[in-house]
Structure formats: C-alpha cells, structure tokens
KEKE-3310 file (N, C-alpha, C; in steps of 0.2 Angstrom, whole numbers, plus 5000, padded with zeros to 4 digits):
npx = (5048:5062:5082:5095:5113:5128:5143:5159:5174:5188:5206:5208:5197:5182:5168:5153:5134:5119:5103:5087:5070:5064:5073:5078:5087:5105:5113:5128:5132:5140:5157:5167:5180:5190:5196:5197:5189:5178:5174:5173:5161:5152:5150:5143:5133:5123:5123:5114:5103:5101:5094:5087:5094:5092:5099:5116:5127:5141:5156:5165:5183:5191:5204:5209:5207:5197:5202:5207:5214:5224:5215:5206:5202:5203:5192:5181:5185:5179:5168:5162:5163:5153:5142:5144:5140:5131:5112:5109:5105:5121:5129:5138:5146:5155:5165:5174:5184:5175:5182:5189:5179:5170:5182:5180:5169:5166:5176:5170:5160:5165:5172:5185:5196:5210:5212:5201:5197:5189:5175:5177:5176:5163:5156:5160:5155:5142:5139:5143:5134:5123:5124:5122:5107:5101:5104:5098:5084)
npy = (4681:4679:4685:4691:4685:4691:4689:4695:4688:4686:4685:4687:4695:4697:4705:4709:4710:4714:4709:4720:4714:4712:4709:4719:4727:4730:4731:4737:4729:4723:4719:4705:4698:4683:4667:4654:4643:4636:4645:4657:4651:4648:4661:4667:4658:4662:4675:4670:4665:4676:4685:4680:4673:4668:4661:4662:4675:4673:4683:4680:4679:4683:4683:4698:4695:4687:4672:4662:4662:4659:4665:4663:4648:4647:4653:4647:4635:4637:4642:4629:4621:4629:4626:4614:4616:4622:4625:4631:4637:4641:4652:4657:4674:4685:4696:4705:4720:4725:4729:4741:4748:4751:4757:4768:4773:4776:4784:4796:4799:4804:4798:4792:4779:4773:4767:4759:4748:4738:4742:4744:4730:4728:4735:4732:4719:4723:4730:4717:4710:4718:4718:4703:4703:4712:4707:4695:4697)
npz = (6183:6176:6176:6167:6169:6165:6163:6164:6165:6172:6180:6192:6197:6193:6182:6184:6176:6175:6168:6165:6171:6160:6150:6142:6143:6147:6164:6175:6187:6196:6203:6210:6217:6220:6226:6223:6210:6213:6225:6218:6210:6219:6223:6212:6212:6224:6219:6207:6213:6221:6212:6205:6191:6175:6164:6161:6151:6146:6142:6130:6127:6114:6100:6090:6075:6077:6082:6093:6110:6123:6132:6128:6129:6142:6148:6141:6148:6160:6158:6154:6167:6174:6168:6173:6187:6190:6187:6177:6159:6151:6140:6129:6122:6112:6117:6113:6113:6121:6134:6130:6126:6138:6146:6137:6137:6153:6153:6147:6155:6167:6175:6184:6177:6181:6193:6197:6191:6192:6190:6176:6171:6174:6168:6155:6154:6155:6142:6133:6138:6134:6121:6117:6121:6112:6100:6101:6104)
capx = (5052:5070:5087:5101:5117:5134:5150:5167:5179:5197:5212:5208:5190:5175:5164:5144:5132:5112:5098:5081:5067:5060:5079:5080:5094:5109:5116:5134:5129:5147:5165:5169:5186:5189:5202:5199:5185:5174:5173:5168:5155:5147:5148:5137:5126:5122:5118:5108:5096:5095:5093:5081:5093:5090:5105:5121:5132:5150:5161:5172:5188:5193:5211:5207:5205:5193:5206:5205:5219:5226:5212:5199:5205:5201:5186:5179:5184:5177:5160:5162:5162:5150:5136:5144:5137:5123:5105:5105:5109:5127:5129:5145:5146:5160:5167:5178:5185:5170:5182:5190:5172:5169:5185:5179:5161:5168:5181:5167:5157:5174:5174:5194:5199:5215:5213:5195:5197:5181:5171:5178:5175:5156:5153:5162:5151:5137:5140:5142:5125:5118:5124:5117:5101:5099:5104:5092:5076)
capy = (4683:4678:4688:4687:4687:4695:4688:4697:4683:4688:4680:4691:4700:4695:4709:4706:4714:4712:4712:4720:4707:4709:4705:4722:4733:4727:4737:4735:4724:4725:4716:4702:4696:4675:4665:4649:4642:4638:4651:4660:4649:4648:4667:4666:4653:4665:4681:4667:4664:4683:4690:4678:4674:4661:4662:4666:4676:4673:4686:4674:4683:4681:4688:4703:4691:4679:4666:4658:4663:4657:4667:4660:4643:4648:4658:4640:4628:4642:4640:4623:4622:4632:4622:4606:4616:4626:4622:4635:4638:4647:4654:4662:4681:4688:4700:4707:4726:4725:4732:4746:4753:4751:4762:4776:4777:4778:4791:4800:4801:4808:4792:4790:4773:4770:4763:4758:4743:4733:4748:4745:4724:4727:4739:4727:4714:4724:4730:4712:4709:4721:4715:4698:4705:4716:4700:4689:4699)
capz = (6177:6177:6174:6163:6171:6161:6166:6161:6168:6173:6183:6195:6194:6188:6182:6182:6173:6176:6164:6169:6172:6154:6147:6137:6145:6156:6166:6175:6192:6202:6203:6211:6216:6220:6228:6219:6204:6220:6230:6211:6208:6226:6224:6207:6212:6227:6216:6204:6219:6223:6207:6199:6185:6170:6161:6161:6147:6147:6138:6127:6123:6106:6097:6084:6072:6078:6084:6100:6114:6130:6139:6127:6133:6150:6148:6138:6152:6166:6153:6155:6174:6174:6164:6175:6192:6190:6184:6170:6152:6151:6135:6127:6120:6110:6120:6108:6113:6125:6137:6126:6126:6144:6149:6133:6140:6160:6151:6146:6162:6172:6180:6186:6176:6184:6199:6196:6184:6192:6185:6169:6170:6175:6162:6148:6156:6152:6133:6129:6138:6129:6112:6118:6122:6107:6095:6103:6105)
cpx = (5059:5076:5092:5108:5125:5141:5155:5172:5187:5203:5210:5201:5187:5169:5157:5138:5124:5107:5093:5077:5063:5066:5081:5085:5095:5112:5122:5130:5135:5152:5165:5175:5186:5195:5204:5189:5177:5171:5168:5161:5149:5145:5141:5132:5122:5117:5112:5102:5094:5092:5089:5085:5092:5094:5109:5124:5138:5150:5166:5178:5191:5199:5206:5202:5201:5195:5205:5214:5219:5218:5204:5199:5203:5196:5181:5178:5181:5170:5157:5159:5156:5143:5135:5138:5132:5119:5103:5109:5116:5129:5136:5145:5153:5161:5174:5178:5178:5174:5184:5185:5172:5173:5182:5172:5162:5172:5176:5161:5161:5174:5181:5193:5205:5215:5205:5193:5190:5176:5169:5176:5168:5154:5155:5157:5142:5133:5139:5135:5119:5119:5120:5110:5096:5098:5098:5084:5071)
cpy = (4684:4685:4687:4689:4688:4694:4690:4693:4684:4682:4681:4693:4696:4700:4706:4711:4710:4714:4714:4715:4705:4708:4712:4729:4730:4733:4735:4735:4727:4719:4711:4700:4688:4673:4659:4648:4641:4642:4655:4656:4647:4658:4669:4662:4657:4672:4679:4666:4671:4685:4687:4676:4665:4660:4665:4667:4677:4675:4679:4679:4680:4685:4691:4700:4684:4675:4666:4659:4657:4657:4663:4654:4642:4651:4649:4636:4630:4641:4633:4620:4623:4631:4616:4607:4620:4623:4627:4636:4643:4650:4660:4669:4683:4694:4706:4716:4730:4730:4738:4750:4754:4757:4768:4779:4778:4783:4796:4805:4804:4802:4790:4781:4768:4767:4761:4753:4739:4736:4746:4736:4722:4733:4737:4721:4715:4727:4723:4709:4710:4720:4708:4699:4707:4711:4696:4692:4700)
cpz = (6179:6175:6170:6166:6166:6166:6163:6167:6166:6178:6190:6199:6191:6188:6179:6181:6174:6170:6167:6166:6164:6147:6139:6137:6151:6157:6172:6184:6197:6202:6208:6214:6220:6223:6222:6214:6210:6223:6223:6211:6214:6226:6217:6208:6219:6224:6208:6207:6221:6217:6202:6193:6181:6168:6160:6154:6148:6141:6135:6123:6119:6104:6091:6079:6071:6081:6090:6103:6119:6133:6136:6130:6140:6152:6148:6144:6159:6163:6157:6162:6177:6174:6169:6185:6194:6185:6179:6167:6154:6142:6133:6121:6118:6114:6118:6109:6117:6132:6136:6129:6132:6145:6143:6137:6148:6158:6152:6150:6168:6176:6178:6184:6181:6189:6202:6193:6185:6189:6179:6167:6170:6168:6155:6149:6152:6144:6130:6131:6135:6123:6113:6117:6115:6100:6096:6103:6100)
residu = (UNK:UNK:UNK:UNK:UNK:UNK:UNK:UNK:UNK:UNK:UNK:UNK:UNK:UNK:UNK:UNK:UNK:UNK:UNK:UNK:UNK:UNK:UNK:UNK:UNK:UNK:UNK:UNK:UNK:UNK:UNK:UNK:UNK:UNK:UNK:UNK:UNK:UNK:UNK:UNK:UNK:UNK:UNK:UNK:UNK:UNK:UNK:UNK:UNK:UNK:UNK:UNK:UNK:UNK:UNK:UNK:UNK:UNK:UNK:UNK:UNK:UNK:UNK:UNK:UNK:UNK:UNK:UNK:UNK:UNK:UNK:UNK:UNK:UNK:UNK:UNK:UNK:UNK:UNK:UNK:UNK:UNK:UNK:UNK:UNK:UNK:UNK:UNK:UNK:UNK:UNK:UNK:UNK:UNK:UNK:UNK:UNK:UNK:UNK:UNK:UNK:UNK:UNK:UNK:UNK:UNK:UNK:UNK:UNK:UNK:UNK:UNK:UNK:UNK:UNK:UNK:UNK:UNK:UNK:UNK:UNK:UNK:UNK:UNK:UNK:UNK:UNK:UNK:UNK:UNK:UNK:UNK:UNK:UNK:UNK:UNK:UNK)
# end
C-alpha cells in the first residue's frame, strides 16, 4: 500500500509532506534544498523508492485571484518534468495561502518561524496534501 507524496516547490527549498499508507492524514515529511532540476528529481525519485509513494501532489501557486503567475509557470513546467521522469501519476493542488496557514499553525505550537522556513514549506506541503486527501476520499 503506496504513499502520497506533497511537494511545496521553491527556488530554493522544496518542502515534502507524506501521507500515511491508507492516504487519510499527511503529515509534514522534511525540506529539501537542490542545486539544479536533477539533483531534485534524483532526490525524489530516491524518497519514492523508500517511501512506497504512488503519487505525487504538486502545490500549484496561484495569484489571489485564481490567475496564473510567474511562479505558477514554473511550478507547471517542474510538474511537467516530473511526469516526463518518474513512473507515477503527478497531480497538481492549489496551494493557495497553504503557506500562511503553515507559519499560523507553527506560530501557534511556539515553533520560532524566522529562521526556520523549511518547517513552514513541509508543513504548506502538508495542508495542501491534506486538502488533496480529504477532496478525493
């Protein structure tokens, strides 16, 4: 019984969120950081082989209003990629204010934000997993 895996995809960072094996609570996995698209995708294709997962959800940042940015643009062809080098479904997730929530719920646990932002990109990862999760089930 496979995993679902929760990507928050940054310039930077890449925050990763796991579901448990019966797909009904993610919970915030760990941060990553990358040189180049490569190295990312050798490092996910690594924690897809341990972690049993079946499919991946990619956060898609969206502006306020639903429209499509810059970052959506690059979240999309990082999608893309993604689909072209791995054997499993990828599947895209509004991630809309996904990380808002993340820093108010680590506020709310005394976990120091500021100098901690991977925290805040695995636990955006995993809100949107869990809207995923909770949609589909």
């Amino acid at each position: 019984m496979g995993r679902f895996l929760g990507i928050d995809h940054g310039q930077k960072r890449v925050g990763l969120a796991l579901s448990d094996p019966l797909k009904i609570i993610a919970k915030p996995y760990k941060t990553i950081t990358y040189t180049n698209v490569e190295d990312l995708c050798g490092q996910i294709q690594h924690i897809i082989d341990e972690q049993m997962v079946e499919r991946i959800v990619l956060g898609l940042p969206k502006g306020m209003q639903g429209q499509n940015t810059k970052q959506t643009e690059n979240v999309s062809q990082f999608g893309e990629h993604l689909k072209s080098v791995l054997n499993i479904p990828v599947v895209m997730e509004d991630e809309r204010l996904s990380s808002i929530s993340a820093k108010k719920a680590l506020i709310q646990q005394d976990v120091k934000t500021g100098h901690n932002k991977g925290r805040i990109d695995e636990t955006a990862a995993a809100i949107f997993l869990q809207q995923y999760l909770d949609r589909t089930s």
